[in-house]
MARTI-779473 format. One record per residue (C-alpha): residue in one letter; z, y, x. Coordinates in nm, 3 decimals, decimal comma. Layout:
<res = A	pz = Z	py = Y	px = X> .
...
END
This chain:
<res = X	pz = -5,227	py = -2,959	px = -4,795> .
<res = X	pz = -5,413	py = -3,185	px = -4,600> .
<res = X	pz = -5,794	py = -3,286	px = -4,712> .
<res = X	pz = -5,937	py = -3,603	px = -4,446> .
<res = X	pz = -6,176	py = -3,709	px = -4,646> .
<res = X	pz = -6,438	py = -3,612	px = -4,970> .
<res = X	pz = -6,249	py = -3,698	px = -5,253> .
<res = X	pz = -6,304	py = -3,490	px = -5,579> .
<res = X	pz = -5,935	py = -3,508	px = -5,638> .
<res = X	pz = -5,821	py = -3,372	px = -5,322> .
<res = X	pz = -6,083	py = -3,131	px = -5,327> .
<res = X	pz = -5,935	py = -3,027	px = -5,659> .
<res = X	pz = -5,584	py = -2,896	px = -5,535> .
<res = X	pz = -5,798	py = -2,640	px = -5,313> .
<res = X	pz = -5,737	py = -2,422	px = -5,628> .
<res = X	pz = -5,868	py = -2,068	px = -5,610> .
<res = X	pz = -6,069	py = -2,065	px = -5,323> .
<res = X	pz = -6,159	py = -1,703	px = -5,141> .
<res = X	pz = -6,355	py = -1,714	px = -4,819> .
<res = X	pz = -6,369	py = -1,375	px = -4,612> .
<res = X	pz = -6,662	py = -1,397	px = -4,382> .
<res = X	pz = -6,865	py = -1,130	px = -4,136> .
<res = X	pz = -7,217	py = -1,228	px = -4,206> .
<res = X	pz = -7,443	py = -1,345	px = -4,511> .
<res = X	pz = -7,479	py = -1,709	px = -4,382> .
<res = X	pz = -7,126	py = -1,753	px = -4,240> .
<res = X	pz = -6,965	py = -1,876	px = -4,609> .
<res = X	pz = -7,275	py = -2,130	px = -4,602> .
<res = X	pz = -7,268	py = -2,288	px = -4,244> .
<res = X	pz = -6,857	py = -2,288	px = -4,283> .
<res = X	pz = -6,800	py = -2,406	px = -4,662> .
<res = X	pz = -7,038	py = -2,434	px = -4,863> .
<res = X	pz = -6,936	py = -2,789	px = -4,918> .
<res = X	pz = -6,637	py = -2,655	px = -5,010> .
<res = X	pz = -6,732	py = -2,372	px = -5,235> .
<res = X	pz = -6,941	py = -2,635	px = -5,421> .
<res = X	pz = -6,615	py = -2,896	px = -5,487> .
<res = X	pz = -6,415	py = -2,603	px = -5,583> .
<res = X	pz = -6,673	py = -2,502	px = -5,814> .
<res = X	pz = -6,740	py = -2,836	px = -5,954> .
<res = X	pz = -6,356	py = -2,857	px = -5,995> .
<res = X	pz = -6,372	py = -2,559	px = -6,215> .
<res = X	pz = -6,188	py = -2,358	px = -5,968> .
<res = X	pz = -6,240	py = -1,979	px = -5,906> .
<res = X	pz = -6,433	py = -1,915	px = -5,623> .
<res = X	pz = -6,487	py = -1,559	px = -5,433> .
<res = X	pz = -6,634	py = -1,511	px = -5,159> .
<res = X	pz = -6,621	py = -1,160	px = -4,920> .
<res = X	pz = -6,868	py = -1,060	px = -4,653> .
<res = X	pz = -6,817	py = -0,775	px = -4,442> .
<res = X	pz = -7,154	py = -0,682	px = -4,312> .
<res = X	pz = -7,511	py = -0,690	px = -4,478> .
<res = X	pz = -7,617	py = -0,865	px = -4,169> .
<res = X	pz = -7,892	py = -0,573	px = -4,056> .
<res = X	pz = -7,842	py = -0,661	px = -3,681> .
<res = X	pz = -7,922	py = -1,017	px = -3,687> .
<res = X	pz = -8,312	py = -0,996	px = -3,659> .
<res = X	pz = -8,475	py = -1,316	px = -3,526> .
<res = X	pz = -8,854	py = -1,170	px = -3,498> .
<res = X	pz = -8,873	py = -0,785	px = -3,563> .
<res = X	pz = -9,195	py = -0,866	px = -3,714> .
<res = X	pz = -9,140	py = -1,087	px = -4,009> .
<res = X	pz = -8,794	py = -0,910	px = -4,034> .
<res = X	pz = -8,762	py = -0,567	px = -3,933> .
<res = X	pz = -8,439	py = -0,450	px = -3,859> .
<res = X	pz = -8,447	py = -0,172	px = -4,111> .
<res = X	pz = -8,514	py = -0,400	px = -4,362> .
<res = X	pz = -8,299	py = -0,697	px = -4,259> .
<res = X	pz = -8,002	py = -0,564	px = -4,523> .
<res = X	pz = -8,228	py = -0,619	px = -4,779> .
<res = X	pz = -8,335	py = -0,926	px = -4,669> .
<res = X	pz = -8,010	py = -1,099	px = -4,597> .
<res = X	pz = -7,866	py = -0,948	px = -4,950> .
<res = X	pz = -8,132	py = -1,109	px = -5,104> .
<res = X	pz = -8,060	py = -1,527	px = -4,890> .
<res = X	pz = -7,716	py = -1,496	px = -4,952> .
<res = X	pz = -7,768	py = -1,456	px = -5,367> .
<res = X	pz = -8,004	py = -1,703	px = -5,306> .
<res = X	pz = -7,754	py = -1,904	px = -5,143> .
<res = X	pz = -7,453	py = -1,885	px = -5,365> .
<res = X	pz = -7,676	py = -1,961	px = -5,644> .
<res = X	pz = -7,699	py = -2,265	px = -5,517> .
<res = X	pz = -7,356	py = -2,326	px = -5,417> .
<res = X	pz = -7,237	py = -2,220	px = -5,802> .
<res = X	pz = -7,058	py = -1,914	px = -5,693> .
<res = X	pz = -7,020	py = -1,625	px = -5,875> .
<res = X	pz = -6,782	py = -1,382	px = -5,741> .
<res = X	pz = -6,898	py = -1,178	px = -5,412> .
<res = X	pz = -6,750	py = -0,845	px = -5,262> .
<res = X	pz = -6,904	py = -0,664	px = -4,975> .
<res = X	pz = -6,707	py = -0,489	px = -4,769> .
<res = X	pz = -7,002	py = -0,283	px = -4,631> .
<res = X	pz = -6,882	py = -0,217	px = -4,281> .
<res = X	pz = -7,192	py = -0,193	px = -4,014> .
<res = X	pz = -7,346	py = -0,529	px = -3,861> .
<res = X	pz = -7,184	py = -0,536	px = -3,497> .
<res = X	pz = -6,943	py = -0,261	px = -3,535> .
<res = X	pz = -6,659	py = -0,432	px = -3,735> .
<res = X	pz = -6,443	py = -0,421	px = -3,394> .
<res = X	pz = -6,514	py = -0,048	px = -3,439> .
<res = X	pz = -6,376	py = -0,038	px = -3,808> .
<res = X	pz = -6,067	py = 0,127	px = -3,908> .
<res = X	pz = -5,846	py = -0,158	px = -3,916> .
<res = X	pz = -5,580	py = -0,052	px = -4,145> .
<res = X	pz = -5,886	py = 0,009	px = -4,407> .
<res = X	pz = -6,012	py = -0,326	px = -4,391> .
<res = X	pz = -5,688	py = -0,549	px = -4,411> .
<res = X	pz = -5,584	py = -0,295	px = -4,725> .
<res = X	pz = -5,900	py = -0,365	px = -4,885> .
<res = X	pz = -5,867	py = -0,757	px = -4,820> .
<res = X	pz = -5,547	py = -0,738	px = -4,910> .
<res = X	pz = -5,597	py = -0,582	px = -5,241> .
<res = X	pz = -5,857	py = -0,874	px = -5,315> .
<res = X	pz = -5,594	py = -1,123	px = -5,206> .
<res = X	pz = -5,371	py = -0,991	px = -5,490> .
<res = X	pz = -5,647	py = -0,997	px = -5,743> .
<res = X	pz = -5,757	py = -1,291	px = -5,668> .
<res = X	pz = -5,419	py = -1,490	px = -5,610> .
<res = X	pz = -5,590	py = -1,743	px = -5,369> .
<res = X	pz = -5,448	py = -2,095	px = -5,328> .
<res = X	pz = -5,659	py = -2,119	px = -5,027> .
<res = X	pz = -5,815	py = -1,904	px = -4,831> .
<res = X	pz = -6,056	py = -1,957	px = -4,551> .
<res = X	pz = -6,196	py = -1,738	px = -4,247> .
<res = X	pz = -6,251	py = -1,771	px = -3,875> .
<res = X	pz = -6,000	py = -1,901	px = -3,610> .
<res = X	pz = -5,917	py = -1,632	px = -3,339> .
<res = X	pz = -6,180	py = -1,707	px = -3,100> .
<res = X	pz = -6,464	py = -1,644	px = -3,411> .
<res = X	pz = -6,639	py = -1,962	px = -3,384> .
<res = X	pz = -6,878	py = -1,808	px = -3,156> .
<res = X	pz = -6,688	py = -1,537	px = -2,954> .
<res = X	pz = -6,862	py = -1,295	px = -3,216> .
<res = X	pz = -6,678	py = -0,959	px = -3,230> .
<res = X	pz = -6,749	py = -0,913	px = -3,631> .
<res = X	pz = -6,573	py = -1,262	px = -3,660> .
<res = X	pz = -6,317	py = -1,256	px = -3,416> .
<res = X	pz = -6,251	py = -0,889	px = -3,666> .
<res = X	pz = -6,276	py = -1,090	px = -3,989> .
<res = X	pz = -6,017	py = -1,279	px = -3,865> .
<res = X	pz = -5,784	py = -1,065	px = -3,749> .
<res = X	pz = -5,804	py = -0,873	px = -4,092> .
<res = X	pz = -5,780	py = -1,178	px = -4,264> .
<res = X	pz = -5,519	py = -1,304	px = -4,125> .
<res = X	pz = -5,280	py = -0,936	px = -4,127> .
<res = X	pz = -5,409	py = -0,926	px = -4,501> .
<res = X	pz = -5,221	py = -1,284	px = -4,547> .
<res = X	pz = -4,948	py = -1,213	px = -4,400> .
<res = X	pz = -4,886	py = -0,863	px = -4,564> .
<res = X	pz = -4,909	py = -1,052	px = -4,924> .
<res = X	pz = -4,684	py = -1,354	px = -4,849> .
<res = X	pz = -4,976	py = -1,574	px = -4,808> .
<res = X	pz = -5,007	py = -1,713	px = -4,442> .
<res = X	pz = -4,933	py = -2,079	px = -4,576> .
<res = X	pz = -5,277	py = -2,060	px = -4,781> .
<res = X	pz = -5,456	py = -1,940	px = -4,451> .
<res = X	pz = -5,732	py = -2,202	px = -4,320> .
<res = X	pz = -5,963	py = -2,080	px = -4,009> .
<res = X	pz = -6,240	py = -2,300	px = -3,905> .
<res = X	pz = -6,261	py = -2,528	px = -3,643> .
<res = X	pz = -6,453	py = -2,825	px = -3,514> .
<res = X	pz = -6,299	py = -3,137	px = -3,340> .
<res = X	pz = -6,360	py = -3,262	px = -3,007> .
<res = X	pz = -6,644	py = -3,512	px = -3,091> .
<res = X	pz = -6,825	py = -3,207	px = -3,306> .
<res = X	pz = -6,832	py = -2,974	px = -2,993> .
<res = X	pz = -6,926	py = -3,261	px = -2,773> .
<res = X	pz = -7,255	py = -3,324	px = -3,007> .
<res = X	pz = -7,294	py = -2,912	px = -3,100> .
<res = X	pz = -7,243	py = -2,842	px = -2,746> .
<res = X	pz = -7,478	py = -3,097	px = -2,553> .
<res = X	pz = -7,764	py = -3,018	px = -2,813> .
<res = X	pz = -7,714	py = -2,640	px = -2,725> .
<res = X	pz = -7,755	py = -2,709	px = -2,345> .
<res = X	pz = -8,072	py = -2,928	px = -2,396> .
<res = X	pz = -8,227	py = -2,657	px = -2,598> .
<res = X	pz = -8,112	py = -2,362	px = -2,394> .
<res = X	pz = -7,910	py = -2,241	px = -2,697> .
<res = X	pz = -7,627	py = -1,993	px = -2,626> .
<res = X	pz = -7,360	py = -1,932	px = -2,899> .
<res = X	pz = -7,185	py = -1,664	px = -2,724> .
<res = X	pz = -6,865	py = -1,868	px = -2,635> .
<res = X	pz = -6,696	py = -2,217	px = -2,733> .
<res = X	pz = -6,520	py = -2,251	px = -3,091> .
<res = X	pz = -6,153	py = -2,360	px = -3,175> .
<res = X	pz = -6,158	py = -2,682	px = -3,091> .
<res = X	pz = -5,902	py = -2,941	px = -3,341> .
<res = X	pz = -5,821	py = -3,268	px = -3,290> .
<res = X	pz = -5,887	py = -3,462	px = -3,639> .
<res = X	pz = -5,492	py = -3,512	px = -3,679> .
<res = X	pz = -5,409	py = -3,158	px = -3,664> .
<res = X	pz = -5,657	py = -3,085	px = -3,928> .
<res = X	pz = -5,621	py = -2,920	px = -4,294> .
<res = X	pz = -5,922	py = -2,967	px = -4,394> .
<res = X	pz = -6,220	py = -3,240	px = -4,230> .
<res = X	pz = -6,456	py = -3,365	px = -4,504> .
<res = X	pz = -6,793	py = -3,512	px = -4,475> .
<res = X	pz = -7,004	py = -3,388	px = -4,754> .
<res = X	pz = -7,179	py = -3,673	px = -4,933> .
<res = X	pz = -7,534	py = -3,712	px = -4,959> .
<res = X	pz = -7,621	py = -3,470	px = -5,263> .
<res = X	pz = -7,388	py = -3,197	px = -5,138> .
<res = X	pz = -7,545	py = -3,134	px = -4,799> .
<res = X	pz = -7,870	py = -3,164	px = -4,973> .
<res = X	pz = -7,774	py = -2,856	px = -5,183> .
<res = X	pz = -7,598	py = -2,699	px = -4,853> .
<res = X	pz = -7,932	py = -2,745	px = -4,631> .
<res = X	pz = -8,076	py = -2,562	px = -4,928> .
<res = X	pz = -7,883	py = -2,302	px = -4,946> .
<res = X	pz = -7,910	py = -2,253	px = -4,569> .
<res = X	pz = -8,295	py = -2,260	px = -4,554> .
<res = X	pz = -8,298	py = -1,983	px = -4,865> .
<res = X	pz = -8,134	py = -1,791	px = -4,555> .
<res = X	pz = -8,444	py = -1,805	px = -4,348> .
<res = X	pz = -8,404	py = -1,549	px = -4,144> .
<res = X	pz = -8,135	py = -1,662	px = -3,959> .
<res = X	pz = -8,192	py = -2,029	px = -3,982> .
<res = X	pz = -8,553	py = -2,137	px = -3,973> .
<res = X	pz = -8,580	py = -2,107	px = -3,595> .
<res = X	pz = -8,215	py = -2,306	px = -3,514> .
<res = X	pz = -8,374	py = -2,580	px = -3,738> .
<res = X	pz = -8,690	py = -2,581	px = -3,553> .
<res = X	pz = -8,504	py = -2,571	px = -3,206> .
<res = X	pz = -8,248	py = -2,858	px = -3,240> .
<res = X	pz = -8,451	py = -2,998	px = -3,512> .
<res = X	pz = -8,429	py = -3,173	px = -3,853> .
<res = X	pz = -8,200	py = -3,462	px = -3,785> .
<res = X	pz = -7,935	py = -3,294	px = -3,545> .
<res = X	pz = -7,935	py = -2,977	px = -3,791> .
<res = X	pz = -7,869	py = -3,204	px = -4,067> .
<res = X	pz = -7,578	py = -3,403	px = -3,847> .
<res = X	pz = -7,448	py = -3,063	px = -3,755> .
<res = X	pz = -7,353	py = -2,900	px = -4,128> .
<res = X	pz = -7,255	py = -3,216	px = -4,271> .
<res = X	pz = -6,898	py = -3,184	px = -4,174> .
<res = X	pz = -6,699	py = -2,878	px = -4,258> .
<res = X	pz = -6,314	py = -2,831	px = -4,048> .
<res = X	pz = -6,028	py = -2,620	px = -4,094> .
<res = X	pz = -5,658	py = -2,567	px = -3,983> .
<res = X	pz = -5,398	py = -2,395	px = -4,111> .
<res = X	pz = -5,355	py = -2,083	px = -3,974> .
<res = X	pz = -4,985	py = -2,090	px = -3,861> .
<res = X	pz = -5,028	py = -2,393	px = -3,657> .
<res = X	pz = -5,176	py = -2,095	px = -3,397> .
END
């Protein structure tokens, strides 16, 4: 399956759709385009997040850590509201320690959702976890052992940008003195499962669902600003996992 464009009728043969992510905000930035066409479709969505988030404190004033879980629990209902999506799991393991999780655990519980849920397509983070975050780089390798132990590699998309997206992402995060903790998998557009450009309407509902999440987004939006954050979640990537 390969998806270059927004088309409702492509979008349609995503099928069930599960998304297995570290942190309440990941499934938005990465697909919530996505989640929405499925949804619209009338395909199953589920989403899975691994960690309430309680690390991820932008100003221990507004947010204290000890009640960040709460918090974050409370954006990403928000969020999937938004997006249409029903179905969530969390898998409850502890905000920065998921390299520190029992493996084994984690890719039998995945797994066991991937057999409920009988995914058509399923999408996490590419090796490298986007940012060179050890939670996602964890998600992933779960993810992808989880797939492969239930005969579903093929379905397996990880996220990605292309070489113009990191050219933009990365020369706004240098003017701004942004660091993202390393450089994401990097796709050129013909090697691509999945590269659509949400319409109008969707990213409007996406940028909503992203500022429900304000306590992870409001100061990236004030740093790089309205326009660039816009240009930056309008396009959501993937590629199929076995092309690693």
């Amino acid at each position: 399956m390969t998806i270059t464009e927004y088309d409702p009728a492509a979008l349609a043969r995503l099928g069930t759709v599960l998304g297995v992510w570290a942190h309440p905000d990941d499934e938005t930035y990465l697909c919530g385009g996505l989640m929405m066409a499925a949804v619209a479709a009338g395909s199953r969505v589920v989403c899975v997040t691994a960690t309430r988030g309680e690390a991820g404190s932008m100003d221990h004033d507004r947010w204290p850590p000890e009640q960040l879980a709460d918090v974050r629990t409370l954006e990403l209902a928000v969020a999937l509201d938004t997006f249409g999506v029903t179905e969530h799991h969390w898998l409850d393991y502890p905000d920065g320690g998921c390299a520190a999780v029992d493996a084994e655990d984690a890719v039998r519980r995945i797994a066991e959702l991937i057999v409920e849920v009988a995914p058509d397509t399923i999408l996490t983070f590419a090796p490298d976890g986007m940012t060179g975050h050890a939670d996602h780089i964890a998600v992933c390798e779960w993810t992808t052992e989880a797939a492969r132990r239930t005969g579903r590699s093929d379905r397996l998309h990880y996220a990605t940008v292309t070489p113009t997206e990191w050219a933009q992402q990365e020369a706004t995060f240098f003017e701004h003195g942004i660091s993202m903790g390393g450089q994401p998998d990097v796709t050129a557009p013909a090697d691509c499962s999945i590269l659509v450009t949400l319409p109008v309407d969707l990213c409007a509902r996406k940028d909503t669902a992203i500022r429900a999440q304000v306590s992870q987004t409001e100061m990236l939006i004030q740093a790089v600003g309205e326009e660039t954050f816009a240009m930056f979640i309008a396009t959501e990537t993937f590629r199929l996992a076995r092309q690693a």
